[in-house]
PAZAPA-4460 file (N, C-alpha, C; in steps of 0.05 Angstrom, whole numbers, plus 32768, in hexadecimal, padded with zeros to 4 digits):
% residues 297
    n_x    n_y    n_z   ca_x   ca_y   ca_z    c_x    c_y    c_z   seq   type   mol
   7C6A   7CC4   7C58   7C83   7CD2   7C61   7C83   7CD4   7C7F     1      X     A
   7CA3   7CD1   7C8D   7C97   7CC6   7CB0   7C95   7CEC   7CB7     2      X     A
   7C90   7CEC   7CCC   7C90   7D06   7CD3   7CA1   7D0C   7CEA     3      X     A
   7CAE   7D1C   7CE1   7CD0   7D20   7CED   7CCA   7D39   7D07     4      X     A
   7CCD   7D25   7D1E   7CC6   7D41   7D39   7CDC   7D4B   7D3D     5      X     A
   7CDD   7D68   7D4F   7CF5   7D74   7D51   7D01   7D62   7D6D     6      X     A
   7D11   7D5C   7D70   7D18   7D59   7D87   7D20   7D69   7D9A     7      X     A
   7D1D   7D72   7DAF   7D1C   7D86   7DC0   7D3A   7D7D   7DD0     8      X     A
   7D46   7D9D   7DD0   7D64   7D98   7DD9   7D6B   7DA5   7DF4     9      X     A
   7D6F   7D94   7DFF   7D6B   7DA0   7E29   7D89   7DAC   7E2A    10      X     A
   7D91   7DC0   7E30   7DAE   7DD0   7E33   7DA7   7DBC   7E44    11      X     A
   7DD4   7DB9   7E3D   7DDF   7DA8   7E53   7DE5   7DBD   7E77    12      X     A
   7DE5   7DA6   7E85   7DE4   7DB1   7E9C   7E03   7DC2   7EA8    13      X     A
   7E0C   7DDA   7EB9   7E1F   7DE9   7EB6   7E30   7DD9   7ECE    14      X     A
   7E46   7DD2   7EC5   7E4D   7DC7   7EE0   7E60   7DD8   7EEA    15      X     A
   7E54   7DDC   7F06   7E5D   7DE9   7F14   7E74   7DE4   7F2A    16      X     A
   7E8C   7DF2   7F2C   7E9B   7DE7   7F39   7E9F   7DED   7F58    17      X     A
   7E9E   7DDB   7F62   7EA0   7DE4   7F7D   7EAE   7DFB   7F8C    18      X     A
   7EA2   7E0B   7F9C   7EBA   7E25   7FA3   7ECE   7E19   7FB8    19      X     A
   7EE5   7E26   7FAD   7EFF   7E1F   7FB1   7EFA   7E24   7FD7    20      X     A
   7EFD   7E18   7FE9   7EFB   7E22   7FFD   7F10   7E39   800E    21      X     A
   7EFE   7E48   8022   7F0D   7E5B   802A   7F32   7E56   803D    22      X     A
   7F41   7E5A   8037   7F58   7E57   804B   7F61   7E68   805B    23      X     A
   7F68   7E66   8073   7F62   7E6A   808B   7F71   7E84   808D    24      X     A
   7F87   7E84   8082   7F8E   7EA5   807B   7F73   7EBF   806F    25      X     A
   7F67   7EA6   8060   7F56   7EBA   8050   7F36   7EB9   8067    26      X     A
   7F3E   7EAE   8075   7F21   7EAE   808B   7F2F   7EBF   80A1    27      X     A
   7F44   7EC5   80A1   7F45   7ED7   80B7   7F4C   7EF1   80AE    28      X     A
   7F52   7EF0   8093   7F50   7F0D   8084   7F37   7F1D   8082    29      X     A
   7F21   7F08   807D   7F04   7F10   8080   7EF9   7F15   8098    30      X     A
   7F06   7F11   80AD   7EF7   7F14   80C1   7F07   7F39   80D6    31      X     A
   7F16   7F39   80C4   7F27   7F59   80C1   7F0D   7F68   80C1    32      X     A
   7F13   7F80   80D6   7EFE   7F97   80D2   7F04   7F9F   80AC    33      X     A
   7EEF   7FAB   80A5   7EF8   7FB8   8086   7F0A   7FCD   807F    34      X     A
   7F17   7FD3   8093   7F2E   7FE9   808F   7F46   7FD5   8085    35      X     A
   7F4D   7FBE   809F   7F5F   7FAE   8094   7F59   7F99   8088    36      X     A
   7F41   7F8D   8082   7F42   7F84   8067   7F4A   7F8A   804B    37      X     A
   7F43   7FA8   804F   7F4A   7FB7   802F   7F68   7FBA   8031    38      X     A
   7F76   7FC3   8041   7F8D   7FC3   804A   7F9D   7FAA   8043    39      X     A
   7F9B   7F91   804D   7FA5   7F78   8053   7FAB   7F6C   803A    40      X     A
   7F87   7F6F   8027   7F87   7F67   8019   7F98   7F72   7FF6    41      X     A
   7FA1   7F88   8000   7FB3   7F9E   7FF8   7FC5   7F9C   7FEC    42      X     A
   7FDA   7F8D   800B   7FF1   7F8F   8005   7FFA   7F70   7FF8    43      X     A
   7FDC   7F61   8002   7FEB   7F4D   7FF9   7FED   7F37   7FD4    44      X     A
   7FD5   7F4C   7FCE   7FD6   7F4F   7FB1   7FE6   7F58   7FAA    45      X     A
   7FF4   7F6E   7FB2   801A   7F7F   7FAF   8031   7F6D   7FAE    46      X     A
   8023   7F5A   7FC8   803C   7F4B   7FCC   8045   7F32   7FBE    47      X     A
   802B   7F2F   7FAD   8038   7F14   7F97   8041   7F19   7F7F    48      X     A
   8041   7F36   7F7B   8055   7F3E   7F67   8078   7F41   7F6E    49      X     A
   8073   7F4F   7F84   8093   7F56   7F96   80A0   7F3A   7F9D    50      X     A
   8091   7F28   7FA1   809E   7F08   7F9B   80A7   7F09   7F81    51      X     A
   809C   7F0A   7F6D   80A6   7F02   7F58   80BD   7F16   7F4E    52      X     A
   80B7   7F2D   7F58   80D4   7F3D   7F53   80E7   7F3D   7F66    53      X     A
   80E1   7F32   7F76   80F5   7F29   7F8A   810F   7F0C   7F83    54      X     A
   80FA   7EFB   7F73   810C   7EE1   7F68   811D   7EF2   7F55    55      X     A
   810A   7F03   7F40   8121   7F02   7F2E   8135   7F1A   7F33    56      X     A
   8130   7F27   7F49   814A   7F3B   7F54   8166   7F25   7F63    57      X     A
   8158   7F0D   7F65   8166   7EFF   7F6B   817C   7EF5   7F51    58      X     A
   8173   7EEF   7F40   817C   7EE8   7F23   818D   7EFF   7F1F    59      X     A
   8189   7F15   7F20   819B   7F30   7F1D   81AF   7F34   7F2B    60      X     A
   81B0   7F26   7F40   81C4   7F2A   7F4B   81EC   7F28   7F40    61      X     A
   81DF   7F19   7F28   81F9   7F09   7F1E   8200   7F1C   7F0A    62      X     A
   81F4   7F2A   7EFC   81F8   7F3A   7EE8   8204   7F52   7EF3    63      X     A
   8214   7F5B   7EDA   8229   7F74   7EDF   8217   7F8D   7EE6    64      X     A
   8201   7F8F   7EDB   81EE   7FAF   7EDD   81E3   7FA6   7EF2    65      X     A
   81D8   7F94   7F08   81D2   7F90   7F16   81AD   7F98   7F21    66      X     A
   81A8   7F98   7F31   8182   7F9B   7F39   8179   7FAD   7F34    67      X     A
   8189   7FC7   7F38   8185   7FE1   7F40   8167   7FF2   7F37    68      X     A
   816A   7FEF   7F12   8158   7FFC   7F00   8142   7FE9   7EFF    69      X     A
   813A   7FCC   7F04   8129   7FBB   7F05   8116   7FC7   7F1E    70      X     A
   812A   7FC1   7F39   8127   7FCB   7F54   8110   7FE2   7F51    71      X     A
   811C   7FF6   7F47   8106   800D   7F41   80F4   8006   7F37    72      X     A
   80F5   8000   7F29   80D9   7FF9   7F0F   80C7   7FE9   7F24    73      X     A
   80CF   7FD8   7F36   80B8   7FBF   7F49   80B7   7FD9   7F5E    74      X     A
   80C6   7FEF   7F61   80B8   7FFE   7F7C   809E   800A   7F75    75      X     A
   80A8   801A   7F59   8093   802E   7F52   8080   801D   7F41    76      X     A
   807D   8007   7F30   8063   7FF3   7F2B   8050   7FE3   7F4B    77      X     A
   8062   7FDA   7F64   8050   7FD7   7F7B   803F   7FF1   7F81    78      X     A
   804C   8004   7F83   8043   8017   7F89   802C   801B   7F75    79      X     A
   802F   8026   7F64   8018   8026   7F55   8007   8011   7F5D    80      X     A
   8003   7FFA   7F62   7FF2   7FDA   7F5C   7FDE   7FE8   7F7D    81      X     A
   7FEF   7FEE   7F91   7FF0   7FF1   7FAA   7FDA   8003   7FB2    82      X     A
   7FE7   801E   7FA0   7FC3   8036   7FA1   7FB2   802D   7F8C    83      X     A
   7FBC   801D   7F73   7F9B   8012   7F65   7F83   800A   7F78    84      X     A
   7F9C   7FF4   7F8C   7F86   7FE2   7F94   7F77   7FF1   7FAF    85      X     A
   7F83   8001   7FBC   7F79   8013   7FD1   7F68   8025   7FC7    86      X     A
   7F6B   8032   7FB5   7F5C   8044   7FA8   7F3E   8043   7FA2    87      X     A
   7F45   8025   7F93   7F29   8014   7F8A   7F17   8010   7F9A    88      X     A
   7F22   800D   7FBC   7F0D   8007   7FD8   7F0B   8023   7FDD    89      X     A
   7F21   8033   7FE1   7F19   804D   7FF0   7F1A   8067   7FE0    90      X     A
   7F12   806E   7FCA   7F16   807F   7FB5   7F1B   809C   7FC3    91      X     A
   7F09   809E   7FD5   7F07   80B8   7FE1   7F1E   80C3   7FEE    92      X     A
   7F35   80A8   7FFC   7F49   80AF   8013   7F60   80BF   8000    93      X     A
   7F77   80CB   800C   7F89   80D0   8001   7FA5   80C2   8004    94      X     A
   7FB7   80C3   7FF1   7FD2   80BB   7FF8   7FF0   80C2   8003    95      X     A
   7FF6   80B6   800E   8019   80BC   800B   802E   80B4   8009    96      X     A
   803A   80B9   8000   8052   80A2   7FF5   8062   80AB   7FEC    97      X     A
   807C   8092   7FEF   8097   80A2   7FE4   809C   80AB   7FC8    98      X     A
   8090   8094   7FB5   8091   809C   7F96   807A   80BB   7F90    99      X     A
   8061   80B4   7F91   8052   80C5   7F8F   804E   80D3   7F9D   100      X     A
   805C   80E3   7FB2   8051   80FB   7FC6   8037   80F2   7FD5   101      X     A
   8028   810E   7FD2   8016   8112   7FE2   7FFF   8112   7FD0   102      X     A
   7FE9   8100   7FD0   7FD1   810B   7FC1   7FB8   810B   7FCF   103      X     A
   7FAC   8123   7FCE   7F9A   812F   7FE9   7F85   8118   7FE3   104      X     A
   7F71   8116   7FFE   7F5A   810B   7FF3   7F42   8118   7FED   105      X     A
   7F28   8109   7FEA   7F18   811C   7FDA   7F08   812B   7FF9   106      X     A
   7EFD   8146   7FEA   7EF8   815F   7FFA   7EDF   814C   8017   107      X     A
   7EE9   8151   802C   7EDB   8150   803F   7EE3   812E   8058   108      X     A
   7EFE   812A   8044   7F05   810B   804F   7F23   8109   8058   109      X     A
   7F22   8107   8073   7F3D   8111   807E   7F4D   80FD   807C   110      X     A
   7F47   80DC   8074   7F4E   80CC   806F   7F6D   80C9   805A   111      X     A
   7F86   80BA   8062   7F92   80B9   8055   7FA7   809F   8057   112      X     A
   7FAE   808D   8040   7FC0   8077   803D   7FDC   8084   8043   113      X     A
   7FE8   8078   8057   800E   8085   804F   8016   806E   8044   114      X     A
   8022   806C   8035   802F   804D   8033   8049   804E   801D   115      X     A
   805D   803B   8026   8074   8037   801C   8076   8015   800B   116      X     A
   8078   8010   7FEE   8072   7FF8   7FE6   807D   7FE8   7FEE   117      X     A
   809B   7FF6   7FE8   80B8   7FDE   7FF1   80C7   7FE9   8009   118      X     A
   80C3   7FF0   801A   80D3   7FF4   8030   80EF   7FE0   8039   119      X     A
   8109   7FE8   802E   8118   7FCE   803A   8123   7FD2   8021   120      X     A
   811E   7FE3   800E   8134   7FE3   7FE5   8149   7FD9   7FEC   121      X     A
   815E   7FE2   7FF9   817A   7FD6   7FF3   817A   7FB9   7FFD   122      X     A
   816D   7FAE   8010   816B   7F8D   8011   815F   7F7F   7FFC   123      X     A
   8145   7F8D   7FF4   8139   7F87   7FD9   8150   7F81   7FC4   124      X     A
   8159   7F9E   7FBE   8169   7F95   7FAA   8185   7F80   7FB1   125      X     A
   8189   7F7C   7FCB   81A5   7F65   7FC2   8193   7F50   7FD7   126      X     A
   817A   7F43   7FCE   816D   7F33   7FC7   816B   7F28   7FE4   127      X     A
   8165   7F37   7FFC   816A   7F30   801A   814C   7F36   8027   128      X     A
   813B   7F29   8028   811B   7F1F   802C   8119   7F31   8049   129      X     A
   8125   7F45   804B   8122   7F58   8066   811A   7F72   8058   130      X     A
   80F8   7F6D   804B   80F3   7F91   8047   80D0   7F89   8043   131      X     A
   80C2   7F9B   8044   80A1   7F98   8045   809B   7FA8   8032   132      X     A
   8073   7FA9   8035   806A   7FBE   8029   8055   7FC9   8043   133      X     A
   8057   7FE2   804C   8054   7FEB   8060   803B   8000   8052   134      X     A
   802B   7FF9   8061   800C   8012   8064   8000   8012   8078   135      X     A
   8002   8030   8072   7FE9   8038   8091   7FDA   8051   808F   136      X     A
   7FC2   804D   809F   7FAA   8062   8099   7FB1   8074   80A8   137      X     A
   7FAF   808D   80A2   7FAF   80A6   80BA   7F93   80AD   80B8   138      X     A
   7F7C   80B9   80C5   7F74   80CD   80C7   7F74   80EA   80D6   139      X     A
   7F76   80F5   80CA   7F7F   8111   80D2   7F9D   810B   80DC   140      X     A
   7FA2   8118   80FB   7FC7   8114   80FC   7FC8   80F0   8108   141      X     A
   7FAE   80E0   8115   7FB6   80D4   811E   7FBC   80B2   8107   142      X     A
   7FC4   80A0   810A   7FCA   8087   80FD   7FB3   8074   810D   143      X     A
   7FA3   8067   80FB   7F8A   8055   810A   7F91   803E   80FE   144      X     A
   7FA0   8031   80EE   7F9D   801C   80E5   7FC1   8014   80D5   145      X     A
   7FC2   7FFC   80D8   7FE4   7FF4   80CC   7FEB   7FE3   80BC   146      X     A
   8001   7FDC   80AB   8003   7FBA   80A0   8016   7FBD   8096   147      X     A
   8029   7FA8   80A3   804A   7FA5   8094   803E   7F86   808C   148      X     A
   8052   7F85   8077   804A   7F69   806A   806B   7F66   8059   149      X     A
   8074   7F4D   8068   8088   7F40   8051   8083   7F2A   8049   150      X     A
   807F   7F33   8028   8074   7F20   8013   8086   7F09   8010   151      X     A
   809A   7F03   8020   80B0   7EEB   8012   80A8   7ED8   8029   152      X     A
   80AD   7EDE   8048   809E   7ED1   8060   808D   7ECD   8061   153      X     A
   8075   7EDC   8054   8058   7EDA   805B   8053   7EE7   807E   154      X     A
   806B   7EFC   8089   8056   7F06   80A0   804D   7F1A   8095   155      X     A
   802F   7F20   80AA   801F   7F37   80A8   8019   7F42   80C3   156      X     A
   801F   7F58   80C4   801E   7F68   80DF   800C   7F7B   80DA   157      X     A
   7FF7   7F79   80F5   7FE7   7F8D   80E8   7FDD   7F9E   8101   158      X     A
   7FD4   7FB2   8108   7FC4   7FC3   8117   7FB0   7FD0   8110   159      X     A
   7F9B   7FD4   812A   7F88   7FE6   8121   7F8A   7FF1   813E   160      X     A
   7F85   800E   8138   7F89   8021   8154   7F6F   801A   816A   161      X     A
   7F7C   8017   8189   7F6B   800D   819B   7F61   7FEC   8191   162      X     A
   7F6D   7FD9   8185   7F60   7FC8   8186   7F7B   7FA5   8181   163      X     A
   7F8E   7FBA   8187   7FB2   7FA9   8187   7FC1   7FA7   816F   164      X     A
   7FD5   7F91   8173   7FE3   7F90   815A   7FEA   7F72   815C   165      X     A
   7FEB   7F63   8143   7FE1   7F49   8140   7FFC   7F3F   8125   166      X     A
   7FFF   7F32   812C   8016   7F1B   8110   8003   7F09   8105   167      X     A
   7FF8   7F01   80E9   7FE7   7EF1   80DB   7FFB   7EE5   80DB   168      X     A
   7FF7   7EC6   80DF   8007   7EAE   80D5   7FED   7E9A   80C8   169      X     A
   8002   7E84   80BA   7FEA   7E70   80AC   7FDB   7E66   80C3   170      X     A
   7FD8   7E62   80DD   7FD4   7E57   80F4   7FC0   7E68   8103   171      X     A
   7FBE   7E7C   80FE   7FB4   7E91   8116   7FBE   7EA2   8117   172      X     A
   7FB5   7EBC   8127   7FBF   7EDC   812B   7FC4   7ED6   8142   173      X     A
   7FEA   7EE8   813D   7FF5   7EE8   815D   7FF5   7F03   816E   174      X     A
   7FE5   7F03   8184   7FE8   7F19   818D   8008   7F27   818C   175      X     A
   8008   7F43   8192   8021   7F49   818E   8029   7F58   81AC   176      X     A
   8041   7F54   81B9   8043   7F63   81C9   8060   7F6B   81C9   177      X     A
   8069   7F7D   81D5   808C   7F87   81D7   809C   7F80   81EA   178      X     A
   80A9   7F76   81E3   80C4   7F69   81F8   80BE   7F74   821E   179      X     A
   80C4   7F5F   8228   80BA   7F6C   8247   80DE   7F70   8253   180      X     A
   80F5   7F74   8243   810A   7F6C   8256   8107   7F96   8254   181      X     A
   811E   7F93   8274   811F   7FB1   827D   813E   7FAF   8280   182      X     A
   8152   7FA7   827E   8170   7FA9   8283   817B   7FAB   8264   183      X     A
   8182   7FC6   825F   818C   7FCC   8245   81A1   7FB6   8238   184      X     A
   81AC   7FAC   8249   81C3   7F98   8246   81B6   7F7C   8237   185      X     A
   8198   7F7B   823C   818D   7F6B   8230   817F   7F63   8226   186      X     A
   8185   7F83   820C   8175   7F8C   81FD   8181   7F8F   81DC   187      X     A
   8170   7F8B   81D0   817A   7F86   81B4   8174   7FA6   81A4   188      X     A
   8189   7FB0   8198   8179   7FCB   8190   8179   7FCC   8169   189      X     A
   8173   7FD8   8161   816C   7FD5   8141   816B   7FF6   813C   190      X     A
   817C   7FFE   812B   817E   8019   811A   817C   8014   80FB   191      X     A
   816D   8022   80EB   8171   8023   80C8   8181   8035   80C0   192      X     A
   818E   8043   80D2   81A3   805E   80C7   81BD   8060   80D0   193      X     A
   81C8   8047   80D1   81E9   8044   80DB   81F8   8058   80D2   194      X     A
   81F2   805B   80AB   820C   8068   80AB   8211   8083   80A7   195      X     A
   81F5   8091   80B9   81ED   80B2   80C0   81FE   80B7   80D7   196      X     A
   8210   80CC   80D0   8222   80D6   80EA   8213   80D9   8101   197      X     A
   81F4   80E7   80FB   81DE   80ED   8115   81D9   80D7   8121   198      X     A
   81DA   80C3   810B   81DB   80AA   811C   81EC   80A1   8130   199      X     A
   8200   80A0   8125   821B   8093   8136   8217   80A2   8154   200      X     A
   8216   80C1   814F   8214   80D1   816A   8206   80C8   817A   201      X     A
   81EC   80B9   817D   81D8   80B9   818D   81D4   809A   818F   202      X     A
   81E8   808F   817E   81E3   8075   817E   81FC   806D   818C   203      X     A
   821A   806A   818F   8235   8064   818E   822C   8065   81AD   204      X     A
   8228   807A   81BD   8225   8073   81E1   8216   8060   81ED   205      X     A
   81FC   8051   81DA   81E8   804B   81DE   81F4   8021   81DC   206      X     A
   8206   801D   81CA   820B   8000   81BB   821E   7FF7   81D8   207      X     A
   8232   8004   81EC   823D   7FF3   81FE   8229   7FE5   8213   208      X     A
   820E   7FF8   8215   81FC   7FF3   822B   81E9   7FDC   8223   209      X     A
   81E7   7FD7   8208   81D4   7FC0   81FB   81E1   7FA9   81F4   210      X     A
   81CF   7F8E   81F5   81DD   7F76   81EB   81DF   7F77   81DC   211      X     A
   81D6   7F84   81C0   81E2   7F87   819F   81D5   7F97   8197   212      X     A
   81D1   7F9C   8185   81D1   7FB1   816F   81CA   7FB0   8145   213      X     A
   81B3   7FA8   813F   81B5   7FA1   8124   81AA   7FBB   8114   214      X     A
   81A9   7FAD   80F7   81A5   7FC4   80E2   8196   7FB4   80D2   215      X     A
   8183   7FAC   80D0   8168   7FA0   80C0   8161   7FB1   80A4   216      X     A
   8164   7FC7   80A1   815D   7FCE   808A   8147   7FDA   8089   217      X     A
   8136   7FD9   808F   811A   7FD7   808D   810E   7FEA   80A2   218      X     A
   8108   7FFD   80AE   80FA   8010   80C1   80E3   8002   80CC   219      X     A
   80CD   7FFB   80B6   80BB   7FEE   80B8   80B8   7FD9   80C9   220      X     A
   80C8   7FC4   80B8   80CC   7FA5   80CB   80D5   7FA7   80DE   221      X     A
   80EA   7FB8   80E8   80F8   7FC3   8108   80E7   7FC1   8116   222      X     A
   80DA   7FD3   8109   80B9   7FE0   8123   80AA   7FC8   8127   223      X     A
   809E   7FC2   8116   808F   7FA5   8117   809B   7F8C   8123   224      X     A
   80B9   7F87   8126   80CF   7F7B   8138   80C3   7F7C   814C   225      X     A
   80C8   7F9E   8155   80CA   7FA7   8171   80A6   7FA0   8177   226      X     A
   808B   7FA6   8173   8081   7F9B   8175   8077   7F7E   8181   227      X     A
   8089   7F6D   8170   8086   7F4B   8173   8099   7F4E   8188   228      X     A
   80A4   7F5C   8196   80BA   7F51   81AC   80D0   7F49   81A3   229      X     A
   80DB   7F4D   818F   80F1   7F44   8180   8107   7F50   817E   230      X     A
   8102   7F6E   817F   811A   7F7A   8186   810A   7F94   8195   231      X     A
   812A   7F98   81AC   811B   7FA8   81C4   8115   7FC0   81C4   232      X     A
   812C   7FD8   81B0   812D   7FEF   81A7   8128   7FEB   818D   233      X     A
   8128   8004   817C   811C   800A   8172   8128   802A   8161   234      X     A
   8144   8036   815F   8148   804F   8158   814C   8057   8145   235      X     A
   8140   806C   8132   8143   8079   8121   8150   8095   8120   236      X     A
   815C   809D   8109   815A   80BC   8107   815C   80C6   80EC   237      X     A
   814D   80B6   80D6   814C   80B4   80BD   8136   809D   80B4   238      X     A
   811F   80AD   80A7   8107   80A9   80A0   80F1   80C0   8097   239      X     A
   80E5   80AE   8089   80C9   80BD   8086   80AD   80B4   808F   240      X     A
   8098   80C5   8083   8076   80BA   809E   8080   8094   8096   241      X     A
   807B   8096   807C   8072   8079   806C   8087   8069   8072   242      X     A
   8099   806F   807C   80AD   8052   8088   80A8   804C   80A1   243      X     A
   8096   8063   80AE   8094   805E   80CE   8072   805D   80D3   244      X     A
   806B   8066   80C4   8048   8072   80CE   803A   8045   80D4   245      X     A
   803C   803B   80C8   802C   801E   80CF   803A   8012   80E2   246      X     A
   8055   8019   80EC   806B   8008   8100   8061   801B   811B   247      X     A
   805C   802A   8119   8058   8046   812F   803C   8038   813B   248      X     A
   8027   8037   812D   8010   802B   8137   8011   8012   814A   249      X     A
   8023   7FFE   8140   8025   7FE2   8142   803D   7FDD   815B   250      X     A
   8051   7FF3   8168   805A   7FF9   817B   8047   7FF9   8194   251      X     A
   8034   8010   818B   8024   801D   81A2   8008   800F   81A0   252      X     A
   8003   7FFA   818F   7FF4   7FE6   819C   7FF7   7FCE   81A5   253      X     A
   8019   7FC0   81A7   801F   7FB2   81B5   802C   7FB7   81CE   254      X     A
   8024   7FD2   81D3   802E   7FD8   81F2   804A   7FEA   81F1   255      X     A
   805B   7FEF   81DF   806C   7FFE   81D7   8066   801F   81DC   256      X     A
   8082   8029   81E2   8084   803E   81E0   808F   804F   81C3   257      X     A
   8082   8064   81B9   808E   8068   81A0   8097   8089   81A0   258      X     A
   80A8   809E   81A2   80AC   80B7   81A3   80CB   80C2   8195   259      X     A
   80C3   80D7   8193   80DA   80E6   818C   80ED   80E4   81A1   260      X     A
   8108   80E7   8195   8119   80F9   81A9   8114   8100   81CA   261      X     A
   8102   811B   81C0   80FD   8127   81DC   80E6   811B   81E7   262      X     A
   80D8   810C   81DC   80C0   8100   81EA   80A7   8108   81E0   263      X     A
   80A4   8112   81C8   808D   8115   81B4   8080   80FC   81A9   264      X     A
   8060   80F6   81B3   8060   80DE   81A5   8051   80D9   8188   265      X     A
   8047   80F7   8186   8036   80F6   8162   804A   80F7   8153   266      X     A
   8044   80E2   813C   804D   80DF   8126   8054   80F5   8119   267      X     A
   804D   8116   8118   8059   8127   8109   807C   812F   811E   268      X     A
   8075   812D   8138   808F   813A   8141   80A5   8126   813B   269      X     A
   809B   8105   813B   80AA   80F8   8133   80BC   80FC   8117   270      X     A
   80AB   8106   8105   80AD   8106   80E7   80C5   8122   80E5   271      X     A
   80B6   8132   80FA   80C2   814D   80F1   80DC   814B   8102   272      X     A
   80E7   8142   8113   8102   8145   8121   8116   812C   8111   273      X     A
   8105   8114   8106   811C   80FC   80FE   8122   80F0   810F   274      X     A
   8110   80F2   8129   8119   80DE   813E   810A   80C9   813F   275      X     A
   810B   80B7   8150   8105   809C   8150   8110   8090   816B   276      X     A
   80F7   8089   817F   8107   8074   8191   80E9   806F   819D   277      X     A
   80EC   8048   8194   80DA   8031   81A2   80E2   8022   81A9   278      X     A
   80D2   8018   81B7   80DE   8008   81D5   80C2   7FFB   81EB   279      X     A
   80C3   7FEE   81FE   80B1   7FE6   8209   80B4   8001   821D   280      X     A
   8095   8007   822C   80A3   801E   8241   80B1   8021   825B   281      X     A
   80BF   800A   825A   80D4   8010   8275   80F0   8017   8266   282      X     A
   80F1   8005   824F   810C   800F   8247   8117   802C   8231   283      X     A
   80F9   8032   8229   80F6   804D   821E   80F6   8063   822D   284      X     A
   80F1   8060   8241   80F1   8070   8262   810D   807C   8267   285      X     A
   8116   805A   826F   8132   8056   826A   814F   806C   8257   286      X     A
   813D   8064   823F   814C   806F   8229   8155   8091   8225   287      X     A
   812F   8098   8222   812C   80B4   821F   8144   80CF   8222   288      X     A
   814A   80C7   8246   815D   80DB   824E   8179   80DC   8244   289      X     A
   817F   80C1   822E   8194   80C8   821F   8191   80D3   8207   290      X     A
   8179   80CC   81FD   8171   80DF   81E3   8173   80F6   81E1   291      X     A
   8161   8103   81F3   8161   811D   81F8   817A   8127   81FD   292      X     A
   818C   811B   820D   81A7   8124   8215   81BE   8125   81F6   293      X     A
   81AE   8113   81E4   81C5   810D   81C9   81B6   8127   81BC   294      X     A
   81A3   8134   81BB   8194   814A   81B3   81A8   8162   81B4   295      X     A
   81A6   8161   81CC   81B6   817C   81E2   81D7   817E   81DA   296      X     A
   81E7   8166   81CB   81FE   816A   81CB   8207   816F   81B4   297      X     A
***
């Protein structure tokens, strides 16, 4: 009888697939201090959802009920996606935000997220690629860190306090700096609250002295505008921290001036009066003494 050996069976070998290499967005995301890495990397996991509800708010447009109740549903699900993913890096910080309030952080950590998911809703909803998702760190009263991000362009604006404010493109980070013109006449100004009577007041004396005048939507992207040198002013009088707290940073590290009214430049006097005026500082200089004067009347 022959004698039957076992044959010995070698596991096959695992093939391994090559790692996908790094792209250059994602090599200069890594090379982000870890505040805005966790940050960066944030919004922009947020933001490939808000694409996709962004096409199909587009699709809605045609229908009789229209975006509105969808619209919500993508503010308050980013939002949610937004503190999962923050949460998960910084468990200890606290939040703030328009949907969910205020939620303290844990005992001994003065640390806190402000952030707004969709800043820009009503362009959102009639399907006009002019709105972000805006976060920024405070500790204690001051703001150390920023990031507007529109998910449809792909810009990313970002700051970290004392160390500038920067535009990610697929190419490289652009430094950021603020418009150098000083003749109001040729200067572009940007308000989100046209159709606030407080507005009109402080605004209607201000539009014969400027080359124009727009309405962007967006508080956030304004700021971050005014930043890139893109537009020269900068006025509000309707907002909260989270529409302004990451644009506020990203002003005053491209060389911008950022204050209230009377010339307050922390973010609470800002918050607490509803004023708003940025600008580079000759033309904020400039400006001031009519603010204060639209105050007084």
């Amino acid at each position: 009888m022959p004698i039957v050996t076992k044959q010995k069976i070698m596991p096959r070998a695992r093939t391994v697939r090559p790692k996908r290499p790094e792209t250059r967005e994602e090599k200069m995301i890594a090379a982000l201090s870890p505040t805005l890495n966790v940050m960066v990397n944030a919004v922009r996991r947020v933001g490939q959802n808000i694409v996709h509800d962004f096409r199909e708010v587009s699709n809605l447009q045609i229908s009789e009920k229209g975006p509105g109740d969808f619209v919500s549903n993508a503010d308050l699900y980013s939002e949610k996606k937004l503190m999962e993913f923050l949460h998960e890096a910084r468990p200890e910080y606290g939040f703030l935000s328009e949907e969910c309030g205020e939620r303290p952080a844990a005992k001994g950590c003065d640390y806190c997220f402000v952030m707004d998911p969709i800043d820009g809703t009503n362009n959102f909803i009639h399907a006009i690629p002019l709105f972000c998702i805006s976060v920024a760190l405070m500790k204690g009263k001051s703001v150390i860190a920023g990031v507007i991000y529109n998910p449809v362009t792909n810009e990313l604006y970002y700051a970290e306090k004392g160390k500038g404010a920067f535009l990610m493109t697929p190419t490289g980070n652009v430094r950021l700096r603020v418009s150098g013109r000083r003749r109001l006449k040729h200067c572009l100004l940007s308000t989100n609250g046209y159709s606030s009577e407080r507005t009109h007041k402080s605004l209607d004396p201000l539009t014969p002295e400027v080359s124009t005048a727009r309405y962007f939507g967006s508080a956030a992207l304004s700021l971050a505008m005014v930043a890139a040198g893109q537009v020269d002013i900068q006025m509000e009088l309707r907002f909260h921290k989270w529409d302004i707290a990451a644009g506020y940073l990203l002003v005053q590290e491209a060389g911008g001036k950022i204050t209230d009214f009377a010339g307050n430049a922390d973010i609470d006097s800002l918050v607490k009066t509803h004023t708003l005026l940025a600008a580079n500082p000759y033309v904020h200089a400039t400006l001031l003494p009519k603010m204060i004067k639209s105050l007084m009347e």
